[in-house]
Residue frames as a rotation matrix with the C-alpha (Angstrom) as fourth column:
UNK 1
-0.182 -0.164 0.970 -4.48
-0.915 -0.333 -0.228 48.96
0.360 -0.929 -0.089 34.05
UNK 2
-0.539 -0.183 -0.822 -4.12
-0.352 0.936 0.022 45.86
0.765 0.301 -0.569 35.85
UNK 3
0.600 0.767 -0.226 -7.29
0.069 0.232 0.970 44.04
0.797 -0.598 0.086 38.00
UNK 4
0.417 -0.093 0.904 -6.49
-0.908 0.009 0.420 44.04
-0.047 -0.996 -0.080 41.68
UNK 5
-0.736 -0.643 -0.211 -4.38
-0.535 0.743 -0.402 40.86
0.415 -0.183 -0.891 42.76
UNK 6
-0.851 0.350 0.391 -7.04
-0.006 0.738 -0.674 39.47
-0.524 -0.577 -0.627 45.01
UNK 7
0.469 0.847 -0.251 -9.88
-0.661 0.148 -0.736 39.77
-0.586 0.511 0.629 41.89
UNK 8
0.045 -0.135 -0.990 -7.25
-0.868 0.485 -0.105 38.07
0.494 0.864 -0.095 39.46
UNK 9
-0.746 -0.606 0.276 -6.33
-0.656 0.601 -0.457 35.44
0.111 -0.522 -0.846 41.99
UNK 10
-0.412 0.863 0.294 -10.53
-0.257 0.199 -0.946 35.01
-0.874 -0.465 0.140 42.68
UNK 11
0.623 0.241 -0.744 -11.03
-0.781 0.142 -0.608 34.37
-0.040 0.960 0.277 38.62
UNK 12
0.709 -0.210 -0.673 -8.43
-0.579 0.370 -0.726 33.07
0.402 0.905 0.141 37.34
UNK 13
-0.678 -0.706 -0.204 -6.33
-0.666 0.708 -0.236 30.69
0.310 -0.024 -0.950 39.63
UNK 14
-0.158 0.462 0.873 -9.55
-0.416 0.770 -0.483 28.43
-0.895 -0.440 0.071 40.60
UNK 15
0.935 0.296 -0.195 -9.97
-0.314 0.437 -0.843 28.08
-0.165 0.849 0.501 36.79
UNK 16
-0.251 -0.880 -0.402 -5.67
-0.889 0.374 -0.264 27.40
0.383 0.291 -0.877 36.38
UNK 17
-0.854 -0.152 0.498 -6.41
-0.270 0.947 -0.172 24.70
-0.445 -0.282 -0.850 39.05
UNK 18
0.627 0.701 0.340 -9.80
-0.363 0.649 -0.668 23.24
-0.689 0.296 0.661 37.78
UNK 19
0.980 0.014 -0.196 -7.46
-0.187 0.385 -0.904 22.60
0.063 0.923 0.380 34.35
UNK 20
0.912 -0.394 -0.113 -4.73
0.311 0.487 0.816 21.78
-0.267 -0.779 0.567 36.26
UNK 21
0.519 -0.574 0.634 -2.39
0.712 -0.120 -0.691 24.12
0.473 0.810 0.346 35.14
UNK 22
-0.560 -0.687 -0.463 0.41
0.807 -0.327 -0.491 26.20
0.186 -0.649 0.738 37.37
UNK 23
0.705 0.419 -0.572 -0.35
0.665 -0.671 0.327 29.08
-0.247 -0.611 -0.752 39.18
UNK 24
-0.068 -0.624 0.779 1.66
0.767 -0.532 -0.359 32.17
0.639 0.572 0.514 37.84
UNK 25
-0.664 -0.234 -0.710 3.14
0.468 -0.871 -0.150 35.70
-0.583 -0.432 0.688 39.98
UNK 26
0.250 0.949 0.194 0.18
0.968 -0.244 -0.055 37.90
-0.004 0.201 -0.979 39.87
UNK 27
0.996 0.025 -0.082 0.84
0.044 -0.971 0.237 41.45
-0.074 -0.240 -0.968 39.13
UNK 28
0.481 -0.874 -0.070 4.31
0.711 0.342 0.614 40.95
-0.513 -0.345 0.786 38.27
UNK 29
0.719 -0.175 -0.673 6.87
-0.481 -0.824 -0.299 43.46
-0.502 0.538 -0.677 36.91
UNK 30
0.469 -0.507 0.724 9.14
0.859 0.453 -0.239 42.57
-0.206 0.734 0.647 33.56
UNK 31
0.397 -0.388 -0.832 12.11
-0.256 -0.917 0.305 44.91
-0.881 0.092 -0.463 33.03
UNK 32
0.450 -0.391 0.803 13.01
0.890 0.264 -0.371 45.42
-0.067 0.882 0.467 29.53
UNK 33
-0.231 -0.884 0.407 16.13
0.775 -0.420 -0.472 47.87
0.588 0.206 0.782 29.29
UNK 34
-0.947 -0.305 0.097 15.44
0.086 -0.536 -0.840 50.99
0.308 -0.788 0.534 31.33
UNK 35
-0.130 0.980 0.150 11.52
-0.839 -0.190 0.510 50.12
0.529 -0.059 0.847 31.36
UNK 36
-0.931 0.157 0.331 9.27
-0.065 0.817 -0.572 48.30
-0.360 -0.554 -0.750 33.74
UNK 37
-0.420 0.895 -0.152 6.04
-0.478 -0.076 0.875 46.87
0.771 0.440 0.459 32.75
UNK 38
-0.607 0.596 0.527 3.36
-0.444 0.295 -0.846 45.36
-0.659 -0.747 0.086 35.17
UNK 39
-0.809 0.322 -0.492 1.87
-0.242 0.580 0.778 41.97
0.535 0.749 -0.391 33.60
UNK 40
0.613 0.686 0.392 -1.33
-0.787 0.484 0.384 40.21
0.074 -0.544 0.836 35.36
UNK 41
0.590 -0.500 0.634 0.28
-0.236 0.644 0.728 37.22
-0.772 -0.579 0.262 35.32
UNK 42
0.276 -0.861 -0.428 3.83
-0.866 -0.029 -0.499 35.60
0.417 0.508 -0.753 34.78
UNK 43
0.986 -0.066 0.152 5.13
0.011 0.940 0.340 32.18
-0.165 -0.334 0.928 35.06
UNK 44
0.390 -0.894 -0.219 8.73
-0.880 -0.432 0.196 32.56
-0.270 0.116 -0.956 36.00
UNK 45
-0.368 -0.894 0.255 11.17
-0.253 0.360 0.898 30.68
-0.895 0.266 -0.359 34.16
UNK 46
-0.114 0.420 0.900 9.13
0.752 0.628 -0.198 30.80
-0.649 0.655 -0.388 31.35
UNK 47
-0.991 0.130 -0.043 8.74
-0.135 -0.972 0.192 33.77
-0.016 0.196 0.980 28.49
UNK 48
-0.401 0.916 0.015 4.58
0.778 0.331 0.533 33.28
0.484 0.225 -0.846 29.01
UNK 49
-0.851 0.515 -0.107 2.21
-0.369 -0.730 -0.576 36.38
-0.375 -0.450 0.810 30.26
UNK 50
-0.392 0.919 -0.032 -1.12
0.920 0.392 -0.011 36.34
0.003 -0.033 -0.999 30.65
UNK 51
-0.896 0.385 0.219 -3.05
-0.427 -0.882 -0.197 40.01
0.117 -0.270 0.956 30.32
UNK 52
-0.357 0.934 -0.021 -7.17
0.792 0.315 0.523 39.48
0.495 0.170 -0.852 31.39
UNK 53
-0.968 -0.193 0.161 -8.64
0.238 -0.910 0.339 42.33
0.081 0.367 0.927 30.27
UNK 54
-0.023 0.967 -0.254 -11.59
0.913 -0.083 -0.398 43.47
-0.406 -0.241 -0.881 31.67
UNK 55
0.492 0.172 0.853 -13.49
0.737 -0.605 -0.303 46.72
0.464 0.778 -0.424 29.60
UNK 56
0.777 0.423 -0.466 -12.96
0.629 -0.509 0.588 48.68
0.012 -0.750 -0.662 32.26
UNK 57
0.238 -0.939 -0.248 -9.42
0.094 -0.232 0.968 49.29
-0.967 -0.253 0.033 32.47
UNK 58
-0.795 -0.578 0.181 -9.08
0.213 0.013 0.977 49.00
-0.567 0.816 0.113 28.34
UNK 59
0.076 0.837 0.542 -11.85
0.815 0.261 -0.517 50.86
-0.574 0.481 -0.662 26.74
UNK 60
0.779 0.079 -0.622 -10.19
-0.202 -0.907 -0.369 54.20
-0.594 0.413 -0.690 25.61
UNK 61
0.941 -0.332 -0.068 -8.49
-0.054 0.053 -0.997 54.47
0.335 0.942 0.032 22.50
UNK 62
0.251 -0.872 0.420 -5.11
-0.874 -0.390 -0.288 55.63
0.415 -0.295 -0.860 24.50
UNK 63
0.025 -0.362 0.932 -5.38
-0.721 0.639 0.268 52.49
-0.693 -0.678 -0.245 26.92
UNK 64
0.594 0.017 0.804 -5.84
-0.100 0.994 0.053 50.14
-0.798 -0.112 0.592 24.00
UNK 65
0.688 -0.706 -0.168 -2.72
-0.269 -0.033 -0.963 51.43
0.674 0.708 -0.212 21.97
UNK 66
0.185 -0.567 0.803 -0.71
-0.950 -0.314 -0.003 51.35
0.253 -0.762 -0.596 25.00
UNK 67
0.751 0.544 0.374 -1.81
-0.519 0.837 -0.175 47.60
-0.408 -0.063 0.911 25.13
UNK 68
0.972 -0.153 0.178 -0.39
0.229 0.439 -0.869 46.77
0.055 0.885 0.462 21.66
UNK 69
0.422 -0.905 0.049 2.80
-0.747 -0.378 -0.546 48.93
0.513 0.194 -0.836 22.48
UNK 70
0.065 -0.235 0.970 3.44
-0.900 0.407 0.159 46.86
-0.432 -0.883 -0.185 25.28
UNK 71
0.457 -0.006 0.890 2.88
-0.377 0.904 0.200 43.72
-0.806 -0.426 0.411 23.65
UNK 72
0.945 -0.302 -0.121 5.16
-0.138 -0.034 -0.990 44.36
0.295 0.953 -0.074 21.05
UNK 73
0.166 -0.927 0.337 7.77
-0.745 -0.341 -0.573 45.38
0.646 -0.156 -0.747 23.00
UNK 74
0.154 -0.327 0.932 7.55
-0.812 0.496 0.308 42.20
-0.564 -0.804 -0.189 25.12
UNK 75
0.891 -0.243 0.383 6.89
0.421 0.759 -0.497 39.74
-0.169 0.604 0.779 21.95
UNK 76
0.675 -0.714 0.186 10.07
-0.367 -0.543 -0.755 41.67
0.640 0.441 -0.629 20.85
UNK 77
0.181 -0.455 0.872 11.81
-0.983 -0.107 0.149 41.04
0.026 -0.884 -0.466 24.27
UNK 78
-0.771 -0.347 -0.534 11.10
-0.320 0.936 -0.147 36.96
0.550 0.058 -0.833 23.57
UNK 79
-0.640 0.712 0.290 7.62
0.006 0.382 -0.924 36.70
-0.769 -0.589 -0.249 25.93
UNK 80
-0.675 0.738 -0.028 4.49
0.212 0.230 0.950 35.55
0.707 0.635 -0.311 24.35
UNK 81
-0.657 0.753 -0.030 1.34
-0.573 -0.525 -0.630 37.92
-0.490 -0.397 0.776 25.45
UNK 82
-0.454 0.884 -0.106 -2.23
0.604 0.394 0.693 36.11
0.654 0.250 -0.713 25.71
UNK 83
-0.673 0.730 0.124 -4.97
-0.623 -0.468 -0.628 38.29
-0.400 -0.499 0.769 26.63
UNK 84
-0.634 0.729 -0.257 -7.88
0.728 0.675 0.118 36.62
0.260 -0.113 -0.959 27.59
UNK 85
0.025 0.803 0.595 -11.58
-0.773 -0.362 0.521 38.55
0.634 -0.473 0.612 28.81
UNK 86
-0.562 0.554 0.614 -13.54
-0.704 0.069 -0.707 37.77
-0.434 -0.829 0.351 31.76
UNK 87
0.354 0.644 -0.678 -15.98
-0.928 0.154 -0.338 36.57
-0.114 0.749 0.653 29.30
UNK 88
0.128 -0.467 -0.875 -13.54
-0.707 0.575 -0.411 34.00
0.695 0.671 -0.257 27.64
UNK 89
-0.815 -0.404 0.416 -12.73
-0.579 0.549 -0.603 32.30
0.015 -0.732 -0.681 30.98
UNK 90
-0.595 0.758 0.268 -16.05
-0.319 0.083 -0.944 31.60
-0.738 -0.647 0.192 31.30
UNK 91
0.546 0.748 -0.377 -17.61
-0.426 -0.140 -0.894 30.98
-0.721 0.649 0.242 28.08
UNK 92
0.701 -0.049 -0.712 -14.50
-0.563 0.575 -0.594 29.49
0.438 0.817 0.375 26.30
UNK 93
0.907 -0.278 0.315 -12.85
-0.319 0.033 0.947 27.83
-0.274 -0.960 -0.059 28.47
UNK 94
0.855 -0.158 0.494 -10.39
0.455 0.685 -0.569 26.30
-0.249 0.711 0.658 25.95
């Protein structure tokens, strides 16, 4: 399930700009054949996604196959899925 727009926006674009690095379409939808997905973020004209995965939304077994389907079927599709934690922003920034 994806954070609110105005929590990802409050994380994770003051850390895009601190490392000076675009700003990406928050909450965005990717259609692949008769499916839509909903990414956290997407940097159009690019195949890049960002998931940042907080426990909340991805701690049951169901929500974190559903995950993996998903980011098969988009590596499949040509996009390249990083998931990142809360945690990681903060702690690794790298």
């Amino acid at each position: 399930m994806p954070v609110e727009r105005s929590r990802l926006e409050e994380r994770f674009a003051p850390f895009l700009r601190r490392h000076r690095l675009p700003i990406p379409r928050f909450n965005a939808w990717i259609l692949l054949g008769n499916k839509r997905y909903r990414v956290d973020c997407h940097w159009p004209g690019t195949n890049q996604i960002v998931e940042l995965d907080g426990w909340e939304g991805h701690s049951s077994r169901s929500a974190f196959r559903d995950d993996r389907e998903r980011d098969r079927r988009l590596h499949v599709a040509g996009y390249s899925v990083t998931r990142l934690t809360w945690n990681q922003l903060d702690d690794e920034p790298e």
